[in-house]
Every structure is written in C-alpha cells, then in structure tokens.
Backbone as XML, in Angstrom:
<?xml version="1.0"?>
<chain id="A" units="angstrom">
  <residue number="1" name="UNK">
    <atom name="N" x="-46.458" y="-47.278" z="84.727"/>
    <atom name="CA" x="-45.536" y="-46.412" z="84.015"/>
    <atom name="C" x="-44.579" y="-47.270" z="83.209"/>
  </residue>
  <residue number="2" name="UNK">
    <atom name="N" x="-44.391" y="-47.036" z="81.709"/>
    <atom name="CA" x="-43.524" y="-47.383" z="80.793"/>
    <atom name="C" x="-41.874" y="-46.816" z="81.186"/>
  </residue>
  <residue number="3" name="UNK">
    <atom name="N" x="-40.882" y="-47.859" z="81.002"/>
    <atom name="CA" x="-39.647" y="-47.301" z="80.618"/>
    <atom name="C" x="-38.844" y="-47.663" z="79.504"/>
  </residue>
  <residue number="4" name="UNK">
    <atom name="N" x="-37.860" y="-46.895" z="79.311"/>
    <atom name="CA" x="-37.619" y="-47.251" z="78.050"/>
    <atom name="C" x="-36.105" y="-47.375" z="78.268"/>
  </residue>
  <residue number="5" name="UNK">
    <atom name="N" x="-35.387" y="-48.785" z="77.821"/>
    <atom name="CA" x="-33.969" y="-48.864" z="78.091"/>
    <atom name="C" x="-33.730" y="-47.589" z="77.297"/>
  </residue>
  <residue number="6" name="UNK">
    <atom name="N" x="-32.054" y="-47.331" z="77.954"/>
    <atom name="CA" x="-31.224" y="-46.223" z="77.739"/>
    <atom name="C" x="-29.824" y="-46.636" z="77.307"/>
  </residue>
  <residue number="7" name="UNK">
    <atom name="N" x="-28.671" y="-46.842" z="76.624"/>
    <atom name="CA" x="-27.741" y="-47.115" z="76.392"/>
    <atom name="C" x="-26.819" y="-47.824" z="77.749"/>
  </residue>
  <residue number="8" name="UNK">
    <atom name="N" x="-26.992" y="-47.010" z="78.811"/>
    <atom name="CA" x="-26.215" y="-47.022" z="80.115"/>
    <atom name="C" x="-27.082" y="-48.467" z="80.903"/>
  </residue>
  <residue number="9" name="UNK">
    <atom name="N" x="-28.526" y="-48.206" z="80.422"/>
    <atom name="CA" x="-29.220" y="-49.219" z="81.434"/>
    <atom name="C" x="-29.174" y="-50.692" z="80.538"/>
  </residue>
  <residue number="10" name="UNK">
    <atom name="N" x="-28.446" y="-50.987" z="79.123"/>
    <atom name="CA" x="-28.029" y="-52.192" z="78.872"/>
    <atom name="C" x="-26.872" y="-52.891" z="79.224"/>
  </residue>
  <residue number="11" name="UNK">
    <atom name="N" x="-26.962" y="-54.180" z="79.958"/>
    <atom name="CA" x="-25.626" y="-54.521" z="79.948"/>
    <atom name="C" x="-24.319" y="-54.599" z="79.474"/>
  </residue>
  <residue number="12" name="UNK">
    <atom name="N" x="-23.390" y="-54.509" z="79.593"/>
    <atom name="CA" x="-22.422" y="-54.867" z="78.489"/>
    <atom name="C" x="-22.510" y="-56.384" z="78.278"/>
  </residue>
  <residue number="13" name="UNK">
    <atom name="N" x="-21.781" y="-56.968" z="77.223"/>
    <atom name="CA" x="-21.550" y="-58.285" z="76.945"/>
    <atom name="C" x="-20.610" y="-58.516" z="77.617"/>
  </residue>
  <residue number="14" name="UNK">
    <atom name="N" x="-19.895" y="-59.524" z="78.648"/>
    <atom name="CA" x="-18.953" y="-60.287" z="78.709"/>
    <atom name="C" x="-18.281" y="-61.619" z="78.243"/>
  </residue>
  <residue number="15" name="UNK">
    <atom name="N" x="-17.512" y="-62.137" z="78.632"/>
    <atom name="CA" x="-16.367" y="-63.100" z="78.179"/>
    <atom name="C" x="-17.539" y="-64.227" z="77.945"/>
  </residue>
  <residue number="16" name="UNK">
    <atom name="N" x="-18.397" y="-64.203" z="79.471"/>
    <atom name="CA" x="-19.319" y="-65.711" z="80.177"/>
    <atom name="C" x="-20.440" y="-65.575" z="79.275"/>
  </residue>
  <residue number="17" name="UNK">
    <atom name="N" x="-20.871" y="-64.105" z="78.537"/>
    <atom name="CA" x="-21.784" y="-64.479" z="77.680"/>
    <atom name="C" x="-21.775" y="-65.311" z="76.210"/>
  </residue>
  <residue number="18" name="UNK">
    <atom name="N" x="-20.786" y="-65.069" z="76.048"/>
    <atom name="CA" x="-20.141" y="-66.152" z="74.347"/>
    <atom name="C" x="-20.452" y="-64.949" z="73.882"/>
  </residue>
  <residue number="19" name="UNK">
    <atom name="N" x="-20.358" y="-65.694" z="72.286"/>
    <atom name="CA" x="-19.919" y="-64.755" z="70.985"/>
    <atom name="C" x="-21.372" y="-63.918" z="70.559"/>
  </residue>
  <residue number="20" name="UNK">
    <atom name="N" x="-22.546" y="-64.855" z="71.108"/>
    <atom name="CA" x="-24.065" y="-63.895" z="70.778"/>
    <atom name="C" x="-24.232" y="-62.922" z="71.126"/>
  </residue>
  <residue number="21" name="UNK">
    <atom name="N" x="-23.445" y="-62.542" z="72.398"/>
    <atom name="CA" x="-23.943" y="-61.254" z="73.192"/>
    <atom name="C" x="-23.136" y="-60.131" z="72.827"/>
  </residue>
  <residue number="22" name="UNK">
    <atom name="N" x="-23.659" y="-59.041" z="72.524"/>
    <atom name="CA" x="-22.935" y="-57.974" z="72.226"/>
    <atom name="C" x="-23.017" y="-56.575" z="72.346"/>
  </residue>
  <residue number="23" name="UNK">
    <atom name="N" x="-22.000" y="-56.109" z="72.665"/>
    <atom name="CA" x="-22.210" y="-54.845" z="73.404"/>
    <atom name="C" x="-22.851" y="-53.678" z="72.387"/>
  </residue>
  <residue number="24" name="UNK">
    <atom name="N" x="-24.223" y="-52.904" z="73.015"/>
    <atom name="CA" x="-24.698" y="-51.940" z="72.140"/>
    <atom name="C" x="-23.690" y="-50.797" z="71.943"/>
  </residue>
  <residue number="25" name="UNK">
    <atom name="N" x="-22.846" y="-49.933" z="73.034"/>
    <atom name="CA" x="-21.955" y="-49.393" z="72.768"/>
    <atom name="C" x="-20.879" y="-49.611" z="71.901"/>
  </residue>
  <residue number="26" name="UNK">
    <atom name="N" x="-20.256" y="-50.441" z="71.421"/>
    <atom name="CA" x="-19.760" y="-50.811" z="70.770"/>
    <atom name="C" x="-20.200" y="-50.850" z="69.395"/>
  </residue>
  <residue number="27" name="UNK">
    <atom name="N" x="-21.434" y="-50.799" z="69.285"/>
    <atom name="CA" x="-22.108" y="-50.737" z="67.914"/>
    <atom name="C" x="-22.857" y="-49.410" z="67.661"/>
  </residue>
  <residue number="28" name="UNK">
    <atom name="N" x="-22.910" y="-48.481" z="68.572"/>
    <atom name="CA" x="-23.321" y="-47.300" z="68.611"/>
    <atom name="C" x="-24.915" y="-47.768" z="68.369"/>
  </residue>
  <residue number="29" name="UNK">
    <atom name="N" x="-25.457" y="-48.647" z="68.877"/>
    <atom name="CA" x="-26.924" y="-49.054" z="69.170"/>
    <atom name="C" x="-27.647" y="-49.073" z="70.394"/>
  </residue>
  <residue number="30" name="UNK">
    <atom name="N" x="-28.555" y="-48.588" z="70.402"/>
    <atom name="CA" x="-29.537" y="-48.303" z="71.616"/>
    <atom name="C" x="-30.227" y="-49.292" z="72.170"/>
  </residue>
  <residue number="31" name="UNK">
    <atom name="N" x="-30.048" y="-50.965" z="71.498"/>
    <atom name="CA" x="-30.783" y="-51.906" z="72.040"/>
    <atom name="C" x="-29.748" y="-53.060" z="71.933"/>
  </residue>
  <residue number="32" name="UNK">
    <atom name="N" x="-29.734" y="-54.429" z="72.638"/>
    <atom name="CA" x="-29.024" y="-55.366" z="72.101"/>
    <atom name="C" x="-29.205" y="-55.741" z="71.286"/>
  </residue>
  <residue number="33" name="UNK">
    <atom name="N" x="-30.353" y="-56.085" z="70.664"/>
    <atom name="CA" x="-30.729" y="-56.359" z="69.794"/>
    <atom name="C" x="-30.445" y="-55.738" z="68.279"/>
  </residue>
  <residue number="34" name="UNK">
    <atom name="N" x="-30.735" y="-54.503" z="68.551"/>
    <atom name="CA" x="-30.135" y="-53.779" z="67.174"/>
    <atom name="C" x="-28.248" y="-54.332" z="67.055"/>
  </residue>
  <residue number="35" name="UNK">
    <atom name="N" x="-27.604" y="-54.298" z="68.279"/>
    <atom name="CA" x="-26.225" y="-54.382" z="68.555"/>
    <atom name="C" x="-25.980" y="-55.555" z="67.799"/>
  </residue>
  <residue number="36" name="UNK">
    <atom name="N" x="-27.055" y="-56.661" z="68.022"/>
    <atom name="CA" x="-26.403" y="-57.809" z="67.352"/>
    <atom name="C" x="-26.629" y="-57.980" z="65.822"/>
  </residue>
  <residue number="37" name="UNK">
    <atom name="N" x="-27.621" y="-57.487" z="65.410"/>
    <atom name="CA" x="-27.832" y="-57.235" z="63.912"/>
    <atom name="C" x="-26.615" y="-56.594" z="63.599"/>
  </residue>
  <residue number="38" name="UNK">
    <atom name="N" x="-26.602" y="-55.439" z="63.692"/>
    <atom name="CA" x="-25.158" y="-54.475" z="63.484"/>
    <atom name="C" x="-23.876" y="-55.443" z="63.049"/>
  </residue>
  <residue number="39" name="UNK">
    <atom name="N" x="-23.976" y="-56.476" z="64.362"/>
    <atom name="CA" x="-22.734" y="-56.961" z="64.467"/>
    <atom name="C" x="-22.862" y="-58.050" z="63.313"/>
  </residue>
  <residue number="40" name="UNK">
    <atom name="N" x="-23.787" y="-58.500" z="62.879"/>
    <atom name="CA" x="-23.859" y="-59.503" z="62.368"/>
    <atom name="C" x="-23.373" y="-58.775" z="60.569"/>
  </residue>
  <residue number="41" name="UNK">
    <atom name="N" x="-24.406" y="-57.708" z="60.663"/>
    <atom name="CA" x="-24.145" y="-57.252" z="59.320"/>
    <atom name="C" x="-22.602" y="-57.119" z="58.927"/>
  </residue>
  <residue number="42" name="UNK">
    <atom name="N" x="-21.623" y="-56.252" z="59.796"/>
    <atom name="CA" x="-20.368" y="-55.902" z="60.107"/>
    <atom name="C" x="-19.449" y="-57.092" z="59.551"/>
  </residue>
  <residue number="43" name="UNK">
    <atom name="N" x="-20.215" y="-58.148" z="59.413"/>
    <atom name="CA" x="-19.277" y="-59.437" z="59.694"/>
    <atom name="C" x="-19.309" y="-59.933" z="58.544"/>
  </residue>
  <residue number="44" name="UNK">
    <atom name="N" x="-20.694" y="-59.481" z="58.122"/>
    <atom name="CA" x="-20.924" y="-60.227" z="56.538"/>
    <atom name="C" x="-20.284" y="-58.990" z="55.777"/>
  </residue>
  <residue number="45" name="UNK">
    <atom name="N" x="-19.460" y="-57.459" z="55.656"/>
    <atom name="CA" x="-19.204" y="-56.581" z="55.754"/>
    <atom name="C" x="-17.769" y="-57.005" z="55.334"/>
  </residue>
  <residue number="46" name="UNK">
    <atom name="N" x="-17.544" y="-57.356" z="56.560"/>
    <atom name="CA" x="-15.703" y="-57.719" z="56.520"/>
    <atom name="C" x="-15.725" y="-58.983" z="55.789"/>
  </residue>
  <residue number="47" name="UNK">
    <atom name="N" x="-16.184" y="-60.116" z="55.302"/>
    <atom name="CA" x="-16.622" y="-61.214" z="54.618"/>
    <atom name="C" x="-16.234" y="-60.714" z="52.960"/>
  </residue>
  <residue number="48" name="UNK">
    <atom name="N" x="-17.037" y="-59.506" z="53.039"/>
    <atom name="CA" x="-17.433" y="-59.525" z="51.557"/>
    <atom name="C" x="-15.831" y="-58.672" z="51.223"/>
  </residue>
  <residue number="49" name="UNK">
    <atom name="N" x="-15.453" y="-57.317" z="51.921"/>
    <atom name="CA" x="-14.386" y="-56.724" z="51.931"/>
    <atom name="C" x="-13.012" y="-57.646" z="51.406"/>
  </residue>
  <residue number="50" name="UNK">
    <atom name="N" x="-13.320" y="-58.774" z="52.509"/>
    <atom name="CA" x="-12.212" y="-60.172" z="51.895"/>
    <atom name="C" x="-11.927" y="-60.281" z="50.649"/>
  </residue>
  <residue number="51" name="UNK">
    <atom name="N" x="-13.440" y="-60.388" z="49.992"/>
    <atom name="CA" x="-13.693" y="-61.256" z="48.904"/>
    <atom name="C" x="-12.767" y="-60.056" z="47.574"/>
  </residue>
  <residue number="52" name="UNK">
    <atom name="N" x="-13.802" y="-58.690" z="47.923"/>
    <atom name="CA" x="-13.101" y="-58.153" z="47.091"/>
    <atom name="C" x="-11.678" y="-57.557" z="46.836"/>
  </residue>
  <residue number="53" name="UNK">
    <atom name="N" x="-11.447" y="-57.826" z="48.434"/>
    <atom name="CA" x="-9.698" y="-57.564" z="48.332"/>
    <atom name="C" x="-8.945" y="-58.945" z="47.274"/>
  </residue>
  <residue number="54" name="UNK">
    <atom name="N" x="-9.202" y="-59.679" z="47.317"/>
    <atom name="CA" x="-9.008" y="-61.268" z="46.464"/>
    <atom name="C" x="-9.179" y="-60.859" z="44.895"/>
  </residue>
  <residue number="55" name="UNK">
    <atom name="N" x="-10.122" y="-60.707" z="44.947"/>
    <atom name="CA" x="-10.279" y="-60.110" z="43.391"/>
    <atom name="C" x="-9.741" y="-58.646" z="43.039"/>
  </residue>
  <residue number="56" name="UNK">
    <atom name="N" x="-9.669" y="-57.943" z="43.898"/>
    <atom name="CA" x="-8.353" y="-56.841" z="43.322"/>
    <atom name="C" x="-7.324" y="-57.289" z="42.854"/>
  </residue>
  <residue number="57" name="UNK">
    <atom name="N" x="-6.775" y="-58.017" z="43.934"/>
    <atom name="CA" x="-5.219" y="-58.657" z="43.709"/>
    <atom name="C" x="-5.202" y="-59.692" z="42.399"/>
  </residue>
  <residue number="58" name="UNK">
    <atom name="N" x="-6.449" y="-60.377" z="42.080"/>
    <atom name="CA" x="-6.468" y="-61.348" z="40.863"/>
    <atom name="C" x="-6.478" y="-60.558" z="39.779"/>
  </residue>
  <residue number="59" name="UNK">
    <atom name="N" x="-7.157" y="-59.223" z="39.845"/>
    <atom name="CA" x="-7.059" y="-58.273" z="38.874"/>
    <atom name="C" x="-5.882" y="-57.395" z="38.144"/>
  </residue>
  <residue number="60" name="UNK">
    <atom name="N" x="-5.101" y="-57.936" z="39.653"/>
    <atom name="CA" x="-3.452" y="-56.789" z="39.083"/>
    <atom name="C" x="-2.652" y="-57.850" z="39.139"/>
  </residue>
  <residue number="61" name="UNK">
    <atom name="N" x="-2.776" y="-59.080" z="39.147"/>
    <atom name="CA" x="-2.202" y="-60.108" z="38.147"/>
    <atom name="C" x="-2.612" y="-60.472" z="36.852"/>
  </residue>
  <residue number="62" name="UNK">
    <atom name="N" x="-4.243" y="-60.049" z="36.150"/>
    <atom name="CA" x="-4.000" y="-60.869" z="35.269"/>
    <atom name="C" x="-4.178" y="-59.471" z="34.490"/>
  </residue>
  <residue number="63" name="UNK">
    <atom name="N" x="-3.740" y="-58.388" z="35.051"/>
    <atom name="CA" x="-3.268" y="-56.997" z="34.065"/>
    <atom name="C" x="-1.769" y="-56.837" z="33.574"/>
  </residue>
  <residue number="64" name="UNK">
    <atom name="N" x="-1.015" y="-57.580" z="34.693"/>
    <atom name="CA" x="0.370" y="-57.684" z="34.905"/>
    <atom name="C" x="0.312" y="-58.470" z="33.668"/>
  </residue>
  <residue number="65" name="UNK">
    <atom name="N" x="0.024" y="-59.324" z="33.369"/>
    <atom name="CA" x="-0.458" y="-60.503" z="32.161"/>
    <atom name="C" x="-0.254" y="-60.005" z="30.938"/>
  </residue>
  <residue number="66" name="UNK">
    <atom name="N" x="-1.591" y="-58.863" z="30.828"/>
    <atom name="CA" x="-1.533" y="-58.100" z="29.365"/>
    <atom name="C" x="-0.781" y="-56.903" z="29.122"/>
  </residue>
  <residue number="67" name="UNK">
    <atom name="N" x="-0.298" y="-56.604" z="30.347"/>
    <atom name="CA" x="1.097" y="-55.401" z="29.936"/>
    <atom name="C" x="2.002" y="-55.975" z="29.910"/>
  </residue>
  <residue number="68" name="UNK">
    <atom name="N" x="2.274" y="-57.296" z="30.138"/>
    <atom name="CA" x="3.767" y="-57.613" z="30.172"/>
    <atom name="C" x="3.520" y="-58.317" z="28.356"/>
  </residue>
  <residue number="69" name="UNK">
    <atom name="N" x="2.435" y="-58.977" z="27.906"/>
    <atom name="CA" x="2.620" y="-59.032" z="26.299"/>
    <atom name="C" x="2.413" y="-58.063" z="25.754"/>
  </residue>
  <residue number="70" name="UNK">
    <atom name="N" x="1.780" y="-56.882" z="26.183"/>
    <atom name="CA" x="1.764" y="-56.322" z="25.363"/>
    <atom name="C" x="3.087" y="-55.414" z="25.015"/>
  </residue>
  <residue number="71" name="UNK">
    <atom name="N" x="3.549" y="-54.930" z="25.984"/>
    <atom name="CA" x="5.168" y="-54.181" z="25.873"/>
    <atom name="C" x="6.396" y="-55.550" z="25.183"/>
  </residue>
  <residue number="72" name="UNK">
    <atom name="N" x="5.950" y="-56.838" z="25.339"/>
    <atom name="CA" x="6.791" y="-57.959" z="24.665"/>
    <atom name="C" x="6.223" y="-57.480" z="23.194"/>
  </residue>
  <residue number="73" name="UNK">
    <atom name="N" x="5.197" y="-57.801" z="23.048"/>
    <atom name="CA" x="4.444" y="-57.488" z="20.922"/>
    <atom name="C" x="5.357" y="-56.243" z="20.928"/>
  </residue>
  <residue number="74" name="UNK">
    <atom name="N" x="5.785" y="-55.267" z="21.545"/>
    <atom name="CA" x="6.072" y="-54.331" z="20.652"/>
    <atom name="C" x="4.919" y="-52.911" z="21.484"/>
  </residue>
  <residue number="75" name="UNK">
    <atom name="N" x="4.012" y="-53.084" z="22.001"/>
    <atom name="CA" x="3.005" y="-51.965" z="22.574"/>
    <atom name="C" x="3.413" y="-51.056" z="23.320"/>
  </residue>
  <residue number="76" name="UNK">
    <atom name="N" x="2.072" y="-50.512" z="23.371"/>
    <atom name="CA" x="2.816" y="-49.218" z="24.818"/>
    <atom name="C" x="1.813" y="-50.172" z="26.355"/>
  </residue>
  <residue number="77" name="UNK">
    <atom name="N" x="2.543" y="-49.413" z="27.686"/>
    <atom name="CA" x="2.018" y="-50.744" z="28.748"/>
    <atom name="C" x="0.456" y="-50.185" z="29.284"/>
  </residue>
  <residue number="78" name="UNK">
    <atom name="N" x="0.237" y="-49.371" z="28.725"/>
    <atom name="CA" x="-1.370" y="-48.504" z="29.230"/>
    <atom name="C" x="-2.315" y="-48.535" z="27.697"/>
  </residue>
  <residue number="79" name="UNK">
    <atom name="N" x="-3.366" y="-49.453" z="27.794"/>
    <atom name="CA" x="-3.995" y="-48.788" z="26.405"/>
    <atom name="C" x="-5.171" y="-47.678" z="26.846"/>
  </residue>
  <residue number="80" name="UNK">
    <atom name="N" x="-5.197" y="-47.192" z="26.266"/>
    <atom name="CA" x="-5.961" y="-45.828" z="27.001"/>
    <atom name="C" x="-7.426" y="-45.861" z="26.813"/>
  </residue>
  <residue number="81" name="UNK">
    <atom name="N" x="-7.572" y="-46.087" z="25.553"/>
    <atom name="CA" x="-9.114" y="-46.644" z="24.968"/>
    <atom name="C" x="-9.748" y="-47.433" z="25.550"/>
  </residue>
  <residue number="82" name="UNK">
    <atom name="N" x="-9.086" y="-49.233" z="26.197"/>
    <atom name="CA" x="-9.425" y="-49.792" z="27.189"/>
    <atom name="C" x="-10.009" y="-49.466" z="28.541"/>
  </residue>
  <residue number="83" name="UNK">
    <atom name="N" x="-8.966" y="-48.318" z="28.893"/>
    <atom name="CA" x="-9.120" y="-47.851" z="30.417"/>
    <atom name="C" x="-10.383" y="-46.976" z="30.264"/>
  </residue>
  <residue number="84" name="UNK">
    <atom name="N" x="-10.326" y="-46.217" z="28.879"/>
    <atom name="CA" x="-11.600" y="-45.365" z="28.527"/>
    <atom name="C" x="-13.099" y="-46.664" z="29.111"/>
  </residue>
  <residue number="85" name="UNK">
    <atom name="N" x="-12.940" y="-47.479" z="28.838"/>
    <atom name="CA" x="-14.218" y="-48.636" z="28.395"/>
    <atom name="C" x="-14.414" y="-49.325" z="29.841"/>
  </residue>
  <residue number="86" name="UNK">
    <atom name="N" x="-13.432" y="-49.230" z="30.122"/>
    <atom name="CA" x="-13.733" y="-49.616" z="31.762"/>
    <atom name="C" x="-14.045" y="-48.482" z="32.842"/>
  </residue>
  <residue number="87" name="UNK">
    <atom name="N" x="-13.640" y="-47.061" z="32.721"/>
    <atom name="CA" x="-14.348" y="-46.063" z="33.499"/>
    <atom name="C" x="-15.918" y="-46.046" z="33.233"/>
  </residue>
  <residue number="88" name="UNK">
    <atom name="N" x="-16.247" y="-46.479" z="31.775"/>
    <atom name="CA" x="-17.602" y="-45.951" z="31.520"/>
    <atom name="C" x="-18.235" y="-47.808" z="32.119"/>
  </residue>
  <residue number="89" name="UNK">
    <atom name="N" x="-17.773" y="-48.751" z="32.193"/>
    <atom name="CA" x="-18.687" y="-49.523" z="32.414"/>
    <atom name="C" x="-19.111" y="-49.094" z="33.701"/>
  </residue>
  <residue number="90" name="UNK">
    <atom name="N" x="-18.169" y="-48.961" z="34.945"/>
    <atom name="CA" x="-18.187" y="-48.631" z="35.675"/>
    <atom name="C" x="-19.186" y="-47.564" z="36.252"/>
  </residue>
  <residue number="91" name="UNK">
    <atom name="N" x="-18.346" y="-46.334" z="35.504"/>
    <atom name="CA" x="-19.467" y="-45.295" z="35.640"/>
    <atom name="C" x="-21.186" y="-45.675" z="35.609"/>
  </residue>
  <residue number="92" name="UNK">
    <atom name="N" x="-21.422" y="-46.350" z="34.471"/>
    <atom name="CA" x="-22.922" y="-47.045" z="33.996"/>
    <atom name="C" x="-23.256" y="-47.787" z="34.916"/>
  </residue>
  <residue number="93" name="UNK">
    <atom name="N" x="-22.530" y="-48.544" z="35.553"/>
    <atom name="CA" x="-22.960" y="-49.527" z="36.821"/>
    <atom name="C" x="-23.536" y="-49.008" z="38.225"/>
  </residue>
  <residue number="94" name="UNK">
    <atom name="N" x="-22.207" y="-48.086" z="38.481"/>
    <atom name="CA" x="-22.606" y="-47.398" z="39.765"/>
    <atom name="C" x="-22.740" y="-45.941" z="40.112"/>
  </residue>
  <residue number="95" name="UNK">
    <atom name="N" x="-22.772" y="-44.954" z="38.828"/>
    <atom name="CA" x="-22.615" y="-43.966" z="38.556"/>
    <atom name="C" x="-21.607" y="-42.905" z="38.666"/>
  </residue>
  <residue number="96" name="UNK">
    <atom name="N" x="-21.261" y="-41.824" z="38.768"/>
    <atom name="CA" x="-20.027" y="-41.312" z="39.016"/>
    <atom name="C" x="-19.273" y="-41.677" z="40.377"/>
  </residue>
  <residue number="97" name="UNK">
    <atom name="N" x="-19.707" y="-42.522" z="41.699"/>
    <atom name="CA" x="-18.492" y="-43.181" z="42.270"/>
    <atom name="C" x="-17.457" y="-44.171" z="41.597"/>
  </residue>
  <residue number="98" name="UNK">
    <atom name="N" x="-18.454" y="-44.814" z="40.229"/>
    <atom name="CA" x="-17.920" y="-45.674" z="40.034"/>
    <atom name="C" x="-16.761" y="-45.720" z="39.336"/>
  </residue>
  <residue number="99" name="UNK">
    <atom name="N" x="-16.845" y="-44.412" z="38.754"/>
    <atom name="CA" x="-15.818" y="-43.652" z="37.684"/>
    <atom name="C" x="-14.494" y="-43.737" z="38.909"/>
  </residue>
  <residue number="100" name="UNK">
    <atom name="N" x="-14.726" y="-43.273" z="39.902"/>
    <atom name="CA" x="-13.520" y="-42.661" z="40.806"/>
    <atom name="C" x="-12.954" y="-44.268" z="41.547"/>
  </residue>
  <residue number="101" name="UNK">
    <atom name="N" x="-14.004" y="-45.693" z="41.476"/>
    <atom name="CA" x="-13.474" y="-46.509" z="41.730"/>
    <atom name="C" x="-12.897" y="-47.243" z="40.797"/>
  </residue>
  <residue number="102" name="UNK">
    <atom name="N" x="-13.098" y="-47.132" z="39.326"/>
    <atom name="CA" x="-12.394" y="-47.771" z="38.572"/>
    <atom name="C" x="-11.173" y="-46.821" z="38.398"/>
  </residue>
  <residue number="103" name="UNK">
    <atom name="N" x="-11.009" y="-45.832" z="38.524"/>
    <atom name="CA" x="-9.566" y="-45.010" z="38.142"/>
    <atom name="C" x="-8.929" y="-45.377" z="39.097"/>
  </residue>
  <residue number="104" name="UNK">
    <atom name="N" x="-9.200" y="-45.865" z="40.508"/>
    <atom name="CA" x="-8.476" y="-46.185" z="41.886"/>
    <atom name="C" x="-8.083" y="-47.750" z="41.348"/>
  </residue>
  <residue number="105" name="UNK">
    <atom name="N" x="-8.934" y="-48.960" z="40.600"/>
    <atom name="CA" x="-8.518" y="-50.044" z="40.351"/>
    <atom name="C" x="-7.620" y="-49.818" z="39.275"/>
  </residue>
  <residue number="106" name="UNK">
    <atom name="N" x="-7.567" y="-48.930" z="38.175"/>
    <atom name="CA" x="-6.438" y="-49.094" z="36.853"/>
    <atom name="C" x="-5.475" y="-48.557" z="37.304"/>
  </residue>
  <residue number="107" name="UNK">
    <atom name="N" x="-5.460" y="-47.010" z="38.388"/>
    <atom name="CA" x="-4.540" y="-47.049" z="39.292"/>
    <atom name="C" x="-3.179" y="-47.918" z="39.823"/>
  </residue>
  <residue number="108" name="UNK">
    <atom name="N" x="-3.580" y="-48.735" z="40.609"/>
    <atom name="CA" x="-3.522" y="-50.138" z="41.350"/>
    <atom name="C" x="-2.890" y="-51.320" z="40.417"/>
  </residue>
  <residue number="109" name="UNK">
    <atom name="N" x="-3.654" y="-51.337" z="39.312"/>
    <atom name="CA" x="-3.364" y="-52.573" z="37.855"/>
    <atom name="C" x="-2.046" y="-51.696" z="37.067"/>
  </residue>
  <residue number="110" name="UNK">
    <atom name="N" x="-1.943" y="-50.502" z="37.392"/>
    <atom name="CA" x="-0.698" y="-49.859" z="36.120"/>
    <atom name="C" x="0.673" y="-50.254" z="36.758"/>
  </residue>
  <residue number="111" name="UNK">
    <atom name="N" x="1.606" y="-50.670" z="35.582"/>
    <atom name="CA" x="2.740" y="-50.529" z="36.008"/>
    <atom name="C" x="3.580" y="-51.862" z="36.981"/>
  </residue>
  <residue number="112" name="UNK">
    <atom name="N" x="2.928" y="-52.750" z="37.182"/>
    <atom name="CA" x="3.097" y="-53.456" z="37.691"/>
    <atom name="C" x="4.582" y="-54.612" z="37.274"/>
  </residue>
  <residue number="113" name="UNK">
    <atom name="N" x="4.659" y="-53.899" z="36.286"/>
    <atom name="CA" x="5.634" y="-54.774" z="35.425"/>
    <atom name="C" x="6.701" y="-54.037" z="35.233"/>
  </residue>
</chain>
C-alpha cells in the first residue's frame, strides 16, 4: 500500500536544521520540497522588489531634476504630453496594468519640489 505525505505528516524545519530546511506550512506547500522552491523563489522576489524600490526612488530624483528646471526656465512643474508618453509606453509594455502602474510612478515623481 502507497501513502502519500499530508501537510501534518511533514516535519517542520527547525533552528538544528539550518537555513535549507523549510517549513511547508509556512509556504502553504504540500511537500518540502515544493516549500523550498517557494522559498527560494520568495527570495529572489524580495531581491528583485529591492531593486525596484532603488529605481523608484532614482526616478523621483531625477524628476525632481526636471521640475525643478523646468519651473526655474519659466515652465509649468507637470508636462502633461510627457506623462501622456509614458502611460502609453507603459500601457504597450504591460498592457492596461501598466497604465495604472505608471500613473502610481508619475504619482510618486509629482511635486516633489
């Protein structure tokens, strides 16, 4: 007769196992194995999250940049046509989320000055 682990019948990970072992509950996975993929992905996940939190923030400095000359020339601090050209790249890239994530980044970039 075959059995088939069950969530309850995997161990948990402890302290003595190190950083490889990992709990399937915790990953809402039915095997350790899936648990540690999960975990692994998760990690490259929060990795990348980093990255693009970094480049947000480089983004609403070097916007801070062109609204602060441009209201110095004499401008207004939003060009609208611009922001037009960046919803649609956006949009074109990732389709209508992308629209709602670039209005969340010009959002974020307005006003800063």
């Amino acid at each position: 007769m075959t059995t088939t682990a069950t969530p309850a019948a995997v161990p948990a990970a402890s302290a003595a196992d190190g950083p490889a072992a990992v709990s399937p509950e915790r990953t809402g996975a039915r095997t350790a194995e899936a648990a540690e993929l999960i975990t692994g992905a998760r990690e490259r996940i929060d990795a990348l999250d980093d990255r693009i939190i970094g480049l947000v923030q480089e983004r609403i400095a070097v916007s801070a940049v062109i609204q602060q000359e441009r209201i110095a020339s004499g401008g207004r601090r939003v060009n609208l046509s611009r922001e037009m050209e960046v919803l649609a790249h956006y949009r074109d890239a990732l389709g209508r989320p992308g629209t709602a994530l670039a209005m969340t980044l010009l959002e974020l970039c307005r006003g800063r000055i």
